[in-house]
N, C-alpha and C positions, 0 to 999 in steps of 0.2 A: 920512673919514666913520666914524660910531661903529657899535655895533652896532645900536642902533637907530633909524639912518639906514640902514642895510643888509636891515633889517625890511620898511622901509617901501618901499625900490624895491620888492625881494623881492614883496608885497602887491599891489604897482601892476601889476608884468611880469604876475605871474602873472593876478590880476584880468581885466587888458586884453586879455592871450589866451585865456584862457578864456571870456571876454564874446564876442569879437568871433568865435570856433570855435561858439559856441551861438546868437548872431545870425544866423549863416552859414547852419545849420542848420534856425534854426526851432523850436529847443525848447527855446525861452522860460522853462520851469519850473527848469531848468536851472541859471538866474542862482543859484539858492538857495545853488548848492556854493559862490558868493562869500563865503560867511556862515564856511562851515570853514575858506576861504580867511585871512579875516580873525580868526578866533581862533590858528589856527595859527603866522601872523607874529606877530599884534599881541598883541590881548590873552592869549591860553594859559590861558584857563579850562578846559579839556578835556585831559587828559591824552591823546590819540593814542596815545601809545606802551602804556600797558596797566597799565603799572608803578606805578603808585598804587592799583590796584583789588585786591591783594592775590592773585592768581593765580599758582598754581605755575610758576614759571623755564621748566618744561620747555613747559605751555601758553601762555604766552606765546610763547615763541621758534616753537612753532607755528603761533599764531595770525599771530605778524611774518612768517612763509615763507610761506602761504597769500596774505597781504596782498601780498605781495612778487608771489607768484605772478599775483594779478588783475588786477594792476597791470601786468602784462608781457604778457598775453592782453587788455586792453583797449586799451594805445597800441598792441598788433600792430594788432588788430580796427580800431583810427579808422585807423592809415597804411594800411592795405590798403582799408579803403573811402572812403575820404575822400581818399588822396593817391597813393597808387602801390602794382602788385600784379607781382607775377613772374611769368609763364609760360613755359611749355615747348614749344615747335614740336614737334609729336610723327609730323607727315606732312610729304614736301614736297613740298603744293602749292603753296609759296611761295616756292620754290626761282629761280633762284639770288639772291633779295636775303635770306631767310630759309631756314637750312637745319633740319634734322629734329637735335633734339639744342639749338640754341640754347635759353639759358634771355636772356628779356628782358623789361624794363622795361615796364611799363604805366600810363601818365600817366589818372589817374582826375581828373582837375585841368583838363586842355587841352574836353572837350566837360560837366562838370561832373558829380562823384560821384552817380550811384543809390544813394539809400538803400537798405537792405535791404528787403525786401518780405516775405521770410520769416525772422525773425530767430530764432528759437527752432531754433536749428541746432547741433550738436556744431563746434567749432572746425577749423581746418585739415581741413575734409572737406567736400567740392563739394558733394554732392548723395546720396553710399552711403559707406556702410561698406564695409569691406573684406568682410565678409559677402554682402554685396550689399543690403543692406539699406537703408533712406533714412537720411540723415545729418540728418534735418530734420526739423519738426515742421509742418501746417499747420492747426492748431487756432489758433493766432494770426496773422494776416496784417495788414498796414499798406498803405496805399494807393501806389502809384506816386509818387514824388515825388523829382525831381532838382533837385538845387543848382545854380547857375549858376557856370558855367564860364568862362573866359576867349576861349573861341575856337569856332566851329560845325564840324562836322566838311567836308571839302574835298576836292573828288578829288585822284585818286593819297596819299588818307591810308589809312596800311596801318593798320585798324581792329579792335579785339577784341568781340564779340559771344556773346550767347548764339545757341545754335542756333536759329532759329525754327520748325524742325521738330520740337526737342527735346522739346515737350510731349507725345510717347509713345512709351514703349519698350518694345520686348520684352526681358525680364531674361533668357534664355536666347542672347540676342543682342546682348550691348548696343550695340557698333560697328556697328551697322547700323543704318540707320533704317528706323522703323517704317512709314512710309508707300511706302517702295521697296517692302516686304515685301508689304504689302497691293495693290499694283498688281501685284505676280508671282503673288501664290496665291491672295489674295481677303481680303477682314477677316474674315468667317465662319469661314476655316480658321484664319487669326493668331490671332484672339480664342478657339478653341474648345480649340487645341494646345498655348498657352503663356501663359505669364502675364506680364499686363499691368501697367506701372505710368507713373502721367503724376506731369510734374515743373510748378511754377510758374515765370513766365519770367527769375525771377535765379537758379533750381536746373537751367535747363536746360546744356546743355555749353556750354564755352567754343569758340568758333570765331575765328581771324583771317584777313583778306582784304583786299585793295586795292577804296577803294571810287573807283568809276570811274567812277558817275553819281549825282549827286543828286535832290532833291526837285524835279521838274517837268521835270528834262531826259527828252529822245529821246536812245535809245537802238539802234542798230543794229548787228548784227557779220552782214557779208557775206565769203564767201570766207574766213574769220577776221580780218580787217580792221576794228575797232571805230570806229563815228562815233557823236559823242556832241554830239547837235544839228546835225550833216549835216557838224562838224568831225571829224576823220579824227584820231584818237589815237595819237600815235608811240607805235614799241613799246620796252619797255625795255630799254636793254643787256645785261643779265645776263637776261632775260625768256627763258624756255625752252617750246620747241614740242616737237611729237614730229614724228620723220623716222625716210625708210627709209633706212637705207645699204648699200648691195650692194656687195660685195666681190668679188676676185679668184680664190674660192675657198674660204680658209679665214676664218675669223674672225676678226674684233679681238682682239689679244693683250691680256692681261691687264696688262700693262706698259704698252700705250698708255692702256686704258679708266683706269688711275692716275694716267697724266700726266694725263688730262685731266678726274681726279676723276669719274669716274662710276662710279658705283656695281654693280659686277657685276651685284647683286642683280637692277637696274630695267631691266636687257636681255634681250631677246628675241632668238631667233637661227634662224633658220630654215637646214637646212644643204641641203637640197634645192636652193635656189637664190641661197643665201650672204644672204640678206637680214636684215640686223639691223633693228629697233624701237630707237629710242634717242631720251632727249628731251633737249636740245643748247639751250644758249643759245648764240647767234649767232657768239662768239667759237669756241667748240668747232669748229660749224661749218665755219671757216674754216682750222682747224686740220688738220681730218679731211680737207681737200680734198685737202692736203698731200701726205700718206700715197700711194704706187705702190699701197698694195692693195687701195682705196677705187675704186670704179668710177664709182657715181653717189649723190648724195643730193639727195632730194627730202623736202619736206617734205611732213606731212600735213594734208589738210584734208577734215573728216567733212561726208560729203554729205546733199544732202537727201533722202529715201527717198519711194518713192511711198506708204508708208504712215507715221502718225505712231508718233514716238519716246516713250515712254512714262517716260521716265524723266525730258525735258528738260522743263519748267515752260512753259504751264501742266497740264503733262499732259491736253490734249484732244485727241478727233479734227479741231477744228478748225485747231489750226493744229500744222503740218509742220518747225517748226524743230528745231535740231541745236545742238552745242557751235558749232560756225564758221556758221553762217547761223540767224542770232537775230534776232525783231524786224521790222516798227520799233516801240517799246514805249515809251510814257510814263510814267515813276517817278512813282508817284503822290504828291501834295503835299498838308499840311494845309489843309483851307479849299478843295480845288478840288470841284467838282460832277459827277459821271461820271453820264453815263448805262448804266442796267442793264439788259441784253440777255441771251437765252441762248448767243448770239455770245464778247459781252466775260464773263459773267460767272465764267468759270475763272482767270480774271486776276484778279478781286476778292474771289471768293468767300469765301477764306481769309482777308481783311482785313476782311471784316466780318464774319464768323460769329467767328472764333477772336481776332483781334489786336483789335478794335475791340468786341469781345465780344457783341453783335447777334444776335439768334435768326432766324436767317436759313434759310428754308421755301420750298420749291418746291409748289403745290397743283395740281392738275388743271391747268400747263403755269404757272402762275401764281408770280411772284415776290411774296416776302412776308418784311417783314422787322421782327420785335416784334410781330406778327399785321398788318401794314397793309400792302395793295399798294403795290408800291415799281416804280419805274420811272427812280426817279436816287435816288442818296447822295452823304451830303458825307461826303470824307474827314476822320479826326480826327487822325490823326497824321502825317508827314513820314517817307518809306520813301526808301530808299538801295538800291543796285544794287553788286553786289562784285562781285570777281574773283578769283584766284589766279593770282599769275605765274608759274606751271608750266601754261601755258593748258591744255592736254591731258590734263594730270594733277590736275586740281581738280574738288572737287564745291562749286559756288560756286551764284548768283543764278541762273544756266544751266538749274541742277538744278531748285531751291525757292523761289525766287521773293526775292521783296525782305525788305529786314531794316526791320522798325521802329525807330522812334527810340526806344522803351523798353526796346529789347533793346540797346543799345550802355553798355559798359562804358568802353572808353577808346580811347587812340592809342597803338600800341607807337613807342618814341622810343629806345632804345638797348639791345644785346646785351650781357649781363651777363656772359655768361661762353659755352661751347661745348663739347659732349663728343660724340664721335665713337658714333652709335648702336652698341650693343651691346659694347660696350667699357670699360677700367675707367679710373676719371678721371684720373689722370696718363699715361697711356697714348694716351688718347683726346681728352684736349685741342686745342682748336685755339687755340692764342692768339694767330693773327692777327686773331681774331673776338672777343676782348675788349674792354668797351666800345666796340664796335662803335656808329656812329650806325645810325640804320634812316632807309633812305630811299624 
């Protein structure tokens, strides 16, 4: 084939995927770039390169590096939003299928890419500047709108999300959420002592968790014992609780707590009465039985209190649940009809005032919602129920209730690489955990 049979594939690939990437999308106006497409191969009435327009050597070769430049921060910009994004485990609550320190793969492809929402953003920067400052603009905003995907999201899929609480921070605070804060001291005091700032829902934090119940199942965790529509959910082999372990005396050697990877850090040790805190997937367990200095190990399971927990979801005096005795709770699903109570309505509240966006008013005992008495809603969006397999050790769906279907960003699908927190990277590699699958 000549060169101008090499044109013309050249013309066609290019055409045919860029056609079929802005069909995908939806911006239609788009096709136009066909037109450069087709002078570029075919006919070359436009010089591209610069070089005909009579421009100083040294402004061009600028102009060419700049071009070069936009060109490498826009294919980043579409694979990171349209096909796959990298994250960093930076807790573990995910522990032991995902540890703290994993950087992995995020399939923006498997439940189908979110557009940006807020696109007028500094590049490689979530949500601040290193300042602290926002990374983002919201004088421009685009409507909600996802591409279609190949697959729905399905339990036991370990999902990446924005926070759903993330929509307000304290900047003097940031790792802390702002609605823990205001349930310990009051908004009055949050709002009067520190400054406030709220993010839009693709600039809130990224969050991943196992989701464990979908849109319309029941939901129960008794004893910590999870049934999910009155079926009883095995727990996972690497799946870590917290236990007591009493000893002989003195305490776990540092050389044991190594075989069996556990982290100094995350133990408690009480010497009064040898009792360790320690959170053990199953195998560990069985290990530590082993051990002559090891007395008893019992696991732990957080009780129900005669008074309510304030920190477990839905944060009311009405109902009494804990991390292990949760429920029994209906994930709510698009299209179904609830009735609104001042019973149920802590449960809903936050899904139709903030997620569903609803001006949602209590009057003289009176529910009201867009000014009209209200006594049932229809859901609009499909909510999911997560989890953290470091059951003990995660602030999950337990804490803050359900994730939206507009908050989900992707599926983590494989471990790219692993670096031992606090540590420097050849040092702290782990490479039995490269390309790790995620299960």
């Amino acid at each position: 084939m000549d060169k101008v049979g090499w044109r013309y594939v050249g013309f066609f690939l290019t055409g045919l995927i860029w056609s079929m990437l802005v069909i995908w999308i939806g911006l239609f106006f788009l096709l136009a770039l066909n037109l450069v497409f087709f002078d570029i191969f075919l006919t070359r009435r436009v010089d591209w390169t610069l070089r005909s327009y009579g421009l100083p050597r040294h402004l061009q070769s600028a102009i060419e590096w700049i071009s070069v430049l936009i060109l490498a921060l826009v294919c980043s910009f579409t694979i990171k939003v349209l096909f796959v994004e990298t994250y960093k485990i930076p807790t573990p609550s995910m522990e032991e299928t995902l540890l703290a320190g994993d950087y992995i793969f995020v399939s923006k492809l498997t439940y189908g890419p979110r557009l940006p929402e807020t696109p007028l953003a500094i590049p490689f920067y979530h949500n601040k500047l290193p300042s602290g400052k926002k990374s983002y603009s919201e004088k421009f905003k685009m409507p909600h709108k996802r591409l279609k995907g190949f697959s729905r999201v399905k339990r036991e899929d370990i999902i990446v999300f924005n926070f759903p609480e993330g929509d307000t921070m304290v900047v003097q605070y940031p790792g802390q959420n702002y609605y823990s804060l205001v349930r310990q001291y009051g908004r009055e005091y949050i709002m009067s002592e520190f400054e406030i700032i709220t993010h839009p829902v693709d600039k809130r934090e990224n969050y991943i968790k196992r989701c464990i119940a979908l849109p319309g199942d029941t939901l129960q965790i008794a004893e910590g014992t999870i049934r999910v529509n009155e079926k009883r959910r095995p727990e996972l082999a690497l799946q870590k609780f917290k236990y007591y372990v009493s000893t002989r005396g003195d305490p776990l050697s540092d050389a044991l707590l190594d075989s069996l990877k556990i982290l100094k850090s995350s133990v408690t040790y009480n010497p009064i009465n040898s009792l360790h805190v320690l959170y053990l997937a199953q195998e560990n367990v069985e290990s530590l039985r082993a051990f002559p200095q090891v007395r008893s190990i019992s696991r732990y399971t957080e009780p129900t209190l005669s008074f309510q927990n304030k920190e477990i979801f839905p944060h009311s005096d009405f109902y009494r649940w804990t991390g292990d005795n949760f429920g029994p709770i209906r994930i709510p699903s698009r299209g179904d009809t609830i009735q609104i109570n001042h019973l149920n309505l802590p449960i809903y509240q936050r899904i139709i005032d903030i997620y569903e966006q609803n001006d949602l008013t209590i009057i003289d005992g009176d529910i009201y919602i867009n000014g009209e008495a209200a006594s049932s809603y229809v859901i609009q969006m499909d909510y999911y129920f997560v989890m953290g397999d470091n059951h003990h050790n995660s602030a999950d769906s337990r804490y803050w209730g359900f994730v939206p279907e507009d908050h989900l960003l992707g599926k983590a699908v494989v471990v790219l690489f692993s670096i031992e927190p606090d540590t420097p990277f050849i040092g702290g590699l782990r490479k039995e955990r490269i390309f790790r699958r995620i299960k």
